[in-house]
C-alpha positions in Angstrom: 0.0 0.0 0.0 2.9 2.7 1.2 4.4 1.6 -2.9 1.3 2.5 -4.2 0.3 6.0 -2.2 4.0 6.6 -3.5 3.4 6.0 -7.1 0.5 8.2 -6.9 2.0 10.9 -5.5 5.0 10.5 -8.2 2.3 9.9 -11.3 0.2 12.8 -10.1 3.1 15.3 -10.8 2.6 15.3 -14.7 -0.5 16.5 -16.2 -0.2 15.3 -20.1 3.6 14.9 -19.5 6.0 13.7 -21.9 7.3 9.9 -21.2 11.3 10.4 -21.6 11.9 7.6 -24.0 9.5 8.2 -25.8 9.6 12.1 -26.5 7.2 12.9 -29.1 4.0 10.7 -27.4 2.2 12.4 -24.2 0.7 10.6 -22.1 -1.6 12.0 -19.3 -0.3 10.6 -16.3 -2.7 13.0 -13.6 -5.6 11.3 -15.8 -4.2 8.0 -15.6 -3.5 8.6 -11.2 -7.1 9.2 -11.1 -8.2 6.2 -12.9 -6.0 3.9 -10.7 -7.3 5.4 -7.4 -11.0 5.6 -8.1 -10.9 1.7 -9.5 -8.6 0.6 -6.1 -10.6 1.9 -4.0 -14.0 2.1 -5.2 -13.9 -0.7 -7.7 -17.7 -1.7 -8.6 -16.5 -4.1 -11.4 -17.2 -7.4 -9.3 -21.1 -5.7 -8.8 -21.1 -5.4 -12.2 -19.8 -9.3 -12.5 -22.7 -10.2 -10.3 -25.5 -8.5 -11.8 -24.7 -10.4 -15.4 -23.4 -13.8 -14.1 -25.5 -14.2 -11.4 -29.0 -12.1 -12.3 -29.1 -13.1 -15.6 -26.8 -16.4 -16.5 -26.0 -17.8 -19.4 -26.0 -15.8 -22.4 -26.1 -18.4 -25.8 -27.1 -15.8 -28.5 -30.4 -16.6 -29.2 -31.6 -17.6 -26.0 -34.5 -15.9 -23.8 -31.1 -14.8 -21.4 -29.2 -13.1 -24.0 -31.9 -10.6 -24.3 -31.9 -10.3 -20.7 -28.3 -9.3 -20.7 -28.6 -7.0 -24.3 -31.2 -4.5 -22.1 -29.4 -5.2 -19.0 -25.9 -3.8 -20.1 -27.9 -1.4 -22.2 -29.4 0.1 -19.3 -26.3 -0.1 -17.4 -24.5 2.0 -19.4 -27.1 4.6 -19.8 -26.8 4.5 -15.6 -23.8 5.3 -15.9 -24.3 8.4 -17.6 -23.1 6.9 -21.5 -25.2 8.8 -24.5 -27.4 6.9 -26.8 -27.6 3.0 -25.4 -29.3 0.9 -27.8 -29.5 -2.5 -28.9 -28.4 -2.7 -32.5 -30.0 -5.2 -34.5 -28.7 -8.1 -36.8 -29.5 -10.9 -38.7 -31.5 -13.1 -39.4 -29.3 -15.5 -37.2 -31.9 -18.6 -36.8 -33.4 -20.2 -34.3 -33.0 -19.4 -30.5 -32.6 -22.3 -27.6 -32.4 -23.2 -23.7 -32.4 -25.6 -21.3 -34.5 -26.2 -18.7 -34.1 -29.3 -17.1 -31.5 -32.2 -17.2 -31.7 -35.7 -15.2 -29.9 -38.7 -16.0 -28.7 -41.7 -14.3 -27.3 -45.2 -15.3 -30.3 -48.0 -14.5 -28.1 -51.3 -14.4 -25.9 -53.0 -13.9 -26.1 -50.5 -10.8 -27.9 -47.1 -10.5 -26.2 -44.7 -10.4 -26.8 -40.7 -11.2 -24.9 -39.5 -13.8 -23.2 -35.4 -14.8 -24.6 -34.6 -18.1 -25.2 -31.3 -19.8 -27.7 -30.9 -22.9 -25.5 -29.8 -26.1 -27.2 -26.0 -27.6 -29.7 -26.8 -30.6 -30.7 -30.4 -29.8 -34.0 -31.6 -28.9 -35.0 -32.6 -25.8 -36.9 -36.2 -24.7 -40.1 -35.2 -24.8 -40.3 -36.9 -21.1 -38.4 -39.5 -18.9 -37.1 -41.8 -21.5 -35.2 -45.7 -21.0 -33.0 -47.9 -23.3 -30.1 -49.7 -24.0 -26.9 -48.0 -24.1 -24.4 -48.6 -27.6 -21.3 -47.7 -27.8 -20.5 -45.8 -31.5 -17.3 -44.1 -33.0 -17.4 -42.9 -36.1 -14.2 -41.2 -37.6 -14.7 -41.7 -41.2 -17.9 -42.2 -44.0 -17.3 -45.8 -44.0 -17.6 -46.2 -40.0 -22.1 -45.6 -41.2 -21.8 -49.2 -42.3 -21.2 -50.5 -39.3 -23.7 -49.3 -37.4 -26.7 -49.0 -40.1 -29.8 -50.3 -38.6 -28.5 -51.2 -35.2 -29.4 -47.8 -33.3 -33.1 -47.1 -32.9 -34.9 -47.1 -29.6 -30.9 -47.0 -28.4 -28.8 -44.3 -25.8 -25.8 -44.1 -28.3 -22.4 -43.1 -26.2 -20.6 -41.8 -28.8 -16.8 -40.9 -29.5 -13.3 -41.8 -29.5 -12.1 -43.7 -26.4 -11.9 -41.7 -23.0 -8.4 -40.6 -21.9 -8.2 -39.6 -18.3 -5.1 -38.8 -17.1 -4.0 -37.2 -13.6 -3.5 -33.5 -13.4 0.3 -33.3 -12.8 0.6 -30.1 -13.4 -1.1 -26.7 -11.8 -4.2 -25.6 -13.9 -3.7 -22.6 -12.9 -1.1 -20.6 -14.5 0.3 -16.6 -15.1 2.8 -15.9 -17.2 6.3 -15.8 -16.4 8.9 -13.1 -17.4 10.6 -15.7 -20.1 7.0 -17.0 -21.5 6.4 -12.9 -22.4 9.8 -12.8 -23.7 9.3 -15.8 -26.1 5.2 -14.4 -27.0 7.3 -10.9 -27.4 9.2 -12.6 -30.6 7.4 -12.5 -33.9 5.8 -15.7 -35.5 4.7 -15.2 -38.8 2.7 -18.6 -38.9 -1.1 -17.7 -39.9 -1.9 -20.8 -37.6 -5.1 -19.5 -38.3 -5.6 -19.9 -41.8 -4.9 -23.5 -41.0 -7.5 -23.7 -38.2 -10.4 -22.3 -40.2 -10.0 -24.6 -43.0 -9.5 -27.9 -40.2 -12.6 -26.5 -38.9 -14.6 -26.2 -42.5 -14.1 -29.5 -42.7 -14.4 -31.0 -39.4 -17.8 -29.2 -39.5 -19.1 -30.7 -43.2 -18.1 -34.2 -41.7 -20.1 -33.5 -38.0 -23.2 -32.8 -40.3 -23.0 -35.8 -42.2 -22.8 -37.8 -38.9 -25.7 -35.8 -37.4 -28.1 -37.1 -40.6 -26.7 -40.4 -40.2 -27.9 -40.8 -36.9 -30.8 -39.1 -37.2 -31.8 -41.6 -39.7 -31.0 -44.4 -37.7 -33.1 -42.7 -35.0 -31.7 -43.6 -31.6 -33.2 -41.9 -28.4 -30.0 -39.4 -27.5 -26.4 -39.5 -28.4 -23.8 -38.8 -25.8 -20.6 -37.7 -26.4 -18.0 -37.2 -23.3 -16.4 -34.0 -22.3 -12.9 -32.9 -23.6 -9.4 -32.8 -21.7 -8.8 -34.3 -17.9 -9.8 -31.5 -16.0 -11.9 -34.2 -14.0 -13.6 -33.3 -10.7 -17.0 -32.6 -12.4 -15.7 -30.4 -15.1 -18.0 -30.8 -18.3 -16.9 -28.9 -21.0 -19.8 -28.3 -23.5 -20.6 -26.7 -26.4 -23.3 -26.9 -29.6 -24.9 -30.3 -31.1 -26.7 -29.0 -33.9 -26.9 -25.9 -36.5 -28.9 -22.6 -35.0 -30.0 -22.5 -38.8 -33.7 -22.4 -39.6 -34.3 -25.9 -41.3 -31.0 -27.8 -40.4 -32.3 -28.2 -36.5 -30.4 -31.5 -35.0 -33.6 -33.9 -34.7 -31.6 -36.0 -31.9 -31.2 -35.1 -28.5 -27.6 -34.6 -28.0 -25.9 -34.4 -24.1 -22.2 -34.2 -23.0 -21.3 -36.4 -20.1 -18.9 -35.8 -17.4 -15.2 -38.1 -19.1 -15.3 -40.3 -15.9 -19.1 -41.0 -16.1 -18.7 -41.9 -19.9 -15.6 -43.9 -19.4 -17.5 -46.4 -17.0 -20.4 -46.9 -19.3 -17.9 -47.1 -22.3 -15.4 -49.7 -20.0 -18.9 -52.0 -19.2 -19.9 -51.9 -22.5 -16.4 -53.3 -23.8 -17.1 -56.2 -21.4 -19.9 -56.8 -23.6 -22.3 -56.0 -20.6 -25.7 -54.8 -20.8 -25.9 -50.7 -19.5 -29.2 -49.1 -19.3 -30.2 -45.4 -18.9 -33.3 -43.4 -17.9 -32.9 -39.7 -19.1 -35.5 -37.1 -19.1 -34.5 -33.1 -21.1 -36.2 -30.4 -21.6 -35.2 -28.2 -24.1 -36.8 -24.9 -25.7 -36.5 -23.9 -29.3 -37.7 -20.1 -30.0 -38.5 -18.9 -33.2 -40.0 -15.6 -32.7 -37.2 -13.2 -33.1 -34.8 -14.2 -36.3 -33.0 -11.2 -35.2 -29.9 -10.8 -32.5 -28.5 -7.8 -31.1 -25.0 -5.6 -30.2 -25.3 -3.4 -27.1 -23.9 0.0 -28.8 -23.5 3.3 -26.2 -21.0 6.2 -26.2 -18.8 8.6 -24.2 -19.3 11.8 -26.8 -15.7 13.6 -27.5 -16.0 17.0 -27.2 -13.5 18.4 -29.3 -15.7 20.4 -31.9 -12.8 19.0 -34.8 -12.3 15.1 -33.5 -15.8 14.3 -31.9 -16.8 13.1 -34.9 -14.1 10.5 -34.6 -13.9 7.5 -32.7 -11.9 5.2 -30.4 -13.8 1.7 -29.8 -13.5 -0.9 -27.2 -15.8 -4.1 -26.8 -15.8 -7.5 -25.6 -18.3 -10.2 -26.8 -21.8 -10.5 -24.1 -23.1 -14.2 -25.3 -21.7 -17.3 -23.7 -21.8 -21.2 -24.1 -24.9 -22.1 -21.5 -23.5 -24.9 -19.1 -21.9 -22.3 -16.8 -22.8 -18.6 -16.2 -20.5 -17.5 -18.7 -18.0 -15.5 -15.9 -14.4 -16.0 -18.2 -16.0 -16.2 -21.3 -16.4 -13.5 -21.7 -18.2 -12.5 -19.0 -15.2 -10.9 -17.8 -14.2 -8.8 -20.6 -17.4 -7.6 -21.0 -17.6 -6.2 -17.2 -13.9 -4.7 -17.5 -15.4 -3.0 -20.6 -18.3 -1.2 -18.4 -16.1 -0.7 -15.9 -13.7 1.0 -18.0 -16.2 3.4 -19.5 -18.0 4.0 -16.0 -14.5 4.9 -14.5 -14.2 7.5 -18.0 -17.6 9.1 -16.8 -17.3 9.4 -13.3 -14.2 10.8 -13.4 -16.0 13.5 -15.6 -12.9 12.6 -18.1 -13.5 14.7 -21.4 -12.5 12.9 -24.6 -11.5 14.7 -27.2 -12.7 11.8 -29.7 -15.8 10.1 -29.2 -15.4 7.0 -27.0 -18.1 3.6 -28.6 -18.3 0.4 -26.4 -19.8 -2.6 -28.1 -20.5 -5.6 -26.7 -21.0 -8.2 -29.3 -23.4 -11.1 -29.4 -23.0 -14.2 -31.8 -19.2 -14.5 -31.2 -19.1 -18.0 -30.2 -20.6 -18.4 -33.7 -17.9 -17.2 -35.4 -17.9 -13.6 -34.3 -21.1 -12.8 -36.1 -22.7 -10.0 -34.0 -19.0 -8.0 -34.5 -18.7 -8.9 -37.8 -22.1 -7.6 -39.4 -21.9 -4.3 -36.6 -18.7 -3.8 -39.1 -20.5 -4.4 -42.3 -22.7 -2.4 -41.3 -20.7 0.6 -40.5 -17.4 0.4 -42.2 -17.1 -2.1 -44.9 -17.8 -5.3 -46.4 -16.5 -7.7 -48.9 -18.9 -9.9 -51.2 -21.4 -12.3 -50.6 -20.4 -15.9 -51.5 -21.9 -19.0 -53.4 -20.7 -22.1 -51.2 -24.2 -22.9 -49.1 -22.9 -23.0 -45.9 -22.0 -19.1 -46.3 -25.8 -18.5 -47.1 -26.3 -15.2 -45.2 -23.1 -15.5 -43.3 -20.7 -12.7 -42.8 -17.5 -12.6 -45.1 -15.3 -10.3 -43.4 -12.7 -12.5 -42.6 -13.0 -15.2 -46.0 -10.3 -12.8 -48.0 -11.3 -15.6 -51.4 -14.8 -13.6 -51.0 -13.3 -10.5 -53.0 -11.8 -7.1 -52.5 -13.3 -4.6 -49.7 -16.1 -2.1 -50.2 -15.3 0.7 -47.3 -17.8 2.7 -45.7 -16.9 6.3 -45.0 -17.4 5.8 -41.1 -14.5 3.5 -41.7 -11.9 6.5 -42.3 -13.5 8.0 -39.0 -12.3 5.3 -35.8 -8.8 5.1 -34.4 -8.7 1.9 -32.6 -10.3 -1.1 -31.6 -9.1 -2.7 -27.7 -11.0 -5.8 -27.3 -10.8 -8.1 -24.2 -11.5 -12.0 -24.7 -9.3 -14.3 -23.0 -10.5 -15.2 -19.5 -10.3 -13.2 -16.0 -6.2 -13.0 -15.9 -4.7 -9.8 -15.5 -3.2 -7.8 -18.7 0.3 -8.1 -19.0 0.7 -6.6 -23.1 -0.6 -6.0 -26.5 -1.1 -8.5 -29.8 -0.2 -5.5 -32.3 -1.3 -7.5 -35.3 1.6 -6.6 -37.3 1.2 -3.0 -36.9 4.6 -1.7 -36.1 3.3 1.8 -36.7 1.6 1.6 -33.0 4.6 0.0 -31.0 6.0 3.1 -29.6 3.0 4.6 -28.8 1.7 1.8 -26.7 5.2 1.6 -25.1 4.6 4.9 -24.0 1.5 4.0 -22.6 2.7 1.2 -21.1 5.3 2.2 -18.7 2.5 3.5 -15.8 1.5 -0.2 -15.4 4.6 -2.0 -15.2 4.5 -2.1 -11.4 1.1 -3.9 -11.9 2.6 -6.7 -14.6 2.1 -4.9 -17.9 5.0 -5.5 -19.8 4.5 -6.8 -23.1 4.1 -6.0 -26.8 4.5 -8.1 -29.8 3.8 -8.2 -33.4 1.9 -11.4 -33.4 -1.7 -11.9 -34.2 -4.0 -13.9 -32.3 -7.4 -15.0 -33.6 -10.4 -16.0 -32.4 -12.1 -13.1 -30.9 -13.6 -9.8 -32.2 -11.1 -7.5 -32.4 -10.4 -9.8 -35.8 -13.8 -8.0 -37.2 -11.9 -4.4 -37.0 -8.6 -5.3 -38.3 -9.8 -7.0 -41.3 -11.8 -3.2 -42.7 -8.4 -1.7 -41.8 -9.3 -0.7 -38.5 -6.3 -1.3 -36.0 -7.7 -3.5 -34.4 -6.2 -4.6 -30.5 -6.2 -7.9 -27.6 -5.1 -7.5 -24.8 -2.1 -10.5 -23.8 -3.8 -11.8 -20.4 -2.5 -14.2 -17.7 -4.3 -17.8 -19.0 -5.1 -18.7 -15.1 -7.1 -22.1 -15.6 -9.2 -20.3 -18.7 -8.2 -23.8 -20.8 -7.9 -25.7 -18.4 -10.8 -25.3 -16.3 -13.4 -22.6 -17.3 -13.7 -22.1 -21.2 -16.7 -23.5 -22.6 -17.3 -25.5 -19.4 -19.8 -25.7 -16.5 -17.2 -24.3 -14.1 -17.2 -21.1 -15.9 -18.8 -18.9 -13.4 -18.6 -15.8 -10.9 -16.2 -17.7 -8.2 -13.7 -18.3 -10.9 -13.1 -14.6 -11.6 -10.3 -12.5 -10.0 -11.0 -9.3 -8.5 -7.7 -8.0 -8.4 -6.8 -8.9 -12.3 -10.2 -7.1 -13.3 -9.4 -4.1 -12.0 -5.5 -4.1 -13.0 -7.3 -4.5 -16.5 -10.5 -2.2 -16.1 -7.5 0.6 -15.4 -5.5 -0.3 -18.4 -8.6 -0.4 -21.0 -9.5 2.9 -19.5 -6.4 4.4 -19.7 -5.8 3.3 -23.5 -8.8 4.1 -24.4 -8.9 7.6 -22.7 -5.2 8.2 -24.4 -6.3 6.9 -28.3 -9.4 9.4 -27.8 -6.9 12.2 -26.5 -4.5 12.4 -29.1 -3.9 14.7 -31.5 -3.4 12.1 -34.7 -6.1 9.0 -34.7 -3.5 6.0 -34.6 -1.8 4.5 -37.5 -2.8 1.7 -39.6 -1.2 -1.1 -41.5 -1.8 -1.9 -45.2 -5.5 -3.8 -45.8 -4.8 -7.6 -46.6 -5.5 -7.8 -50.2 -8.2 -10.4 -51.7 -7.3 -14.1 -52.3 -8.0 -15.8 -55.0 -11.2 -18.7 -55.5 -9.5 -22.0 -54.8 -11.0 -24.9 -56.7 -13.6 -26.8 -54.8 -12.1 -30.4 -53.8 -13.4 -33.3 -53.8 -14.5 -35.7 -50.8 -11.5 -37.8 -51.5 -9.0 -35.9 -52.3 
């Protein structure tokens, strides 16, 4: 505490001060004092936390609880004393879903009650339901032979073998000083590339599987959960498309490994397991639409309020937790950020736009059709499964068509990667920036912020931005036991977030955000990725 009361007094000193190293960038280091204080000691980021996690829930897009949370932050911010808070529509995105109620237990050899979580866009039993468990694994097309007409009236427990090993290592983890040196050196890798097309067709495979066994018409299919996290830790995600006409007709469930691996180990001993399950599920087909929470900070600089410095976080979750790390917390360090802007009575020269986005765990859809929207798209595309789909990020789609908002915002920050405390910057190849947020930087080195490097990261919304040009920002965060534990899983909820690494972040997002809307030049950009050519459809067996 006596450190800190000293670093205030020292910071205090220099009102819009010029960082030595870095003479020609000024950073407001009274404004930055003030932030710190008012967030250490009168922090309401955790009340924040509990209204969302704990009031409303889950937050699938689609789902009676993400419009919960869309008017909740919306009138949040507008408590806060934000300007124009409104839901901003898009769409159509398909059919919304919930669960309601989830009971299952093994019938014989012994009875016993089992940890299972309904998968997002599956049916549900219609009732208690009993049968005879099957075990299935299907890894290739001509794995269907196998099991054609063996499956109806059956409980299918479904996958590759179970591996459950012991946790020899501490799921819980930040960063150490020679990990940020190695994530500080470029990697030019486009691991990503690579990912989206493994996914493409891992996903045109899953769907073929999903007819196949909705053909064969068994009572539920039940897959088991991912990693060795153990201890009850289910981690859960869809079982069918959100896509008006291509609804899974099966129900689907994701059992706790352990669970799964008895049923699977008695079933190799060729005896007979039965199951009583009973789900209740919701499909809602009322609104097509989903929504972006949208509300601003207005600069008041009569020559830059008409520009603008953005930070956002997606608001939907996965639905077997409470959605607390994901993302959860970077949505609440985003309020928190702007609240700390207003009641500081902080005046922006630029105008200051939070978004919080819903649709990301869909492939960043709410973000991505806020941008076409506003700032530029690229071309629709033939291939089916991009029927009304966003293209921003398919660079074979064609060449950008820019919006003139586009020329108008600075920066993007986004926050997506669990409850750990900032500790640097993904730059996303923009060297232009690097000094800048160096500058910026040095305040919060004394509270772990050390670290900038050229690499992209994907996955998250700030991807949206940088592909219209925008510079486009994540925040490097401590991982804590976001993979291990929380993400995507039924453990991700309030008790898992960290008070203390909220607030070290809430004071850095406002801080950079506060500085991009305070400078005198908007910051610079790197050169737009230029369109890639059409590649040739492939066949099935090539």
């Amino acid at each position: 505490m006596i450190r800190l009361l000293r670093l205030f007094c020292t910071i205090s000193l220099g009102l819009a001060v010029t960082v030595p190293s870095f003479a020609q960038e000024k950073v407001d280091l009274d404004a930055i004092s003030r932030i710190r204080y008012e967030e250490f000691h009168d922090s309401k980021v955790m009340d924040i936390a509990s209204g969302l996690m704990d009031s409303i829930g889950e937050r699938l897009t689609g789902s009676p609880n993400m419009k919960r949370a869309n008017e909740w932050t919306r009138d949040q911010l507008t408590s806060f004393g934000l300007s124009n808070a409104h839901l901003e529509a898009w769409g159509p995105f398909g059919r919304g879903w919930a669960n309601q109620y989830v009971n299952a237990r093994m019938t014989s050899p012994d009875v016993a009650p089992l940890i299972v979580y309904a998968k997002a866009w599956t049916p549900g039993t219609n009732g208690a339901v009993s049968g005879k468990c099957v075990r299935v694994n299907i890894e290739k097309k001509e794995d269907f032979d196998k099991y054609k007409g063996k499956l109806a009236g059956m409980i299918v427990i479904f996958g590759p073998d179970a591996e459950v090993k012991p946790v020899d290592t501490a799921p819980f983890q930040r960063y150490s000083d020679d990990e940020l040196a190695k994530l500080g050196q470029f990697d030019a890798t486009d691991k990503y590339a690579f990912r989206i097309a493994d996914y493409i067709k891992r996903m045109k495979f899953q769907k073929e599987v999903a007819k196949f066994l909705a053909d064969e018409k068994p009572l539920a299919v039940i897959d088991h959960s991912r990693g060795s996290a153990g201890g009850g830790t289910v981690f859960v995600q869809s079982g069918g498309s959100y896509k008006i006409g291509e609804t899974n007709t099966v129900p689907g469930l994701t059992m706790a490994v352990e669970h799964w691996d008895r049923i699977a180990r008695l079933l190799k001993q060729k005896k007979d397991v039965t199951m009583e399950l009973n789900v209740v599920n919701t499909f809602y087909d009322d609104d097509p639409m989903q929504y972006d929470t949208i509300a601003e900070i207005p600069g008041t600089d009569k020559d830059k309020k008409d520009e603008i410095v953005m930070l956002g976080a997606h608001l939907d979750s996965w639905h077997a937790g409470t959605g607390a790390t994901d993302n959860g917390a970077g949505t609440v360090v985003m309020m928190e950020a702007v609240r700390l802007l207003k009641t500081l009575d902080l005046k922006p020269r630029r105008t200051i736009r939070i978004g919080l986005w819903s649709g990301e765990e869909e492939g960043l859809l709410g973000s991505q059709n806020y941008v076409q929207q506003h700032f530029g798209s690229r071309p629709a595309m033939d291939d089916p499964d991009m029927k009304g789909m966003p293209t921003l990020m398919r660079r074979e789609a064609g060449p950008l068509s820019l919006k003139p908002e586009q020329a108008k915002v600075s920066a993007y920050f986004n926050l997506d990667n669990g409850s750990g405390k900032i500790r640097g910057v993904y730059l996303q190849e923009n060297g232009a920036v690097e000094p800048i947020f160096n500058a910026w930087m040095q305040p919060f080195k004394d509270l772990g912020m050390t670290t900038l490097t050229m690499r992209n990261t994907s996955g998250t919304d700030h991807l949206s931005f940088d592909a219209v040009g925008i510079p486009g920002f994540q925040f490097i965060q401590d991982p804590l036991d976001y993979e291990t534990r929380t993400h995507h899983s039924n453990m991700d909820v309030y008790d898992r977030l960290q008070p203390d690494d909220l607030k070290q972040a809430a004071i850095i997002v406002a801080s950079f955000v506060y500085e991009a809307a305070m400078r005198d030049q908007m910051l610079p950009r790197k050169p737009i990725e230029k369109p890639l050519p059409k590649e040739p459809e492939k066949k099935d067996d090539e």
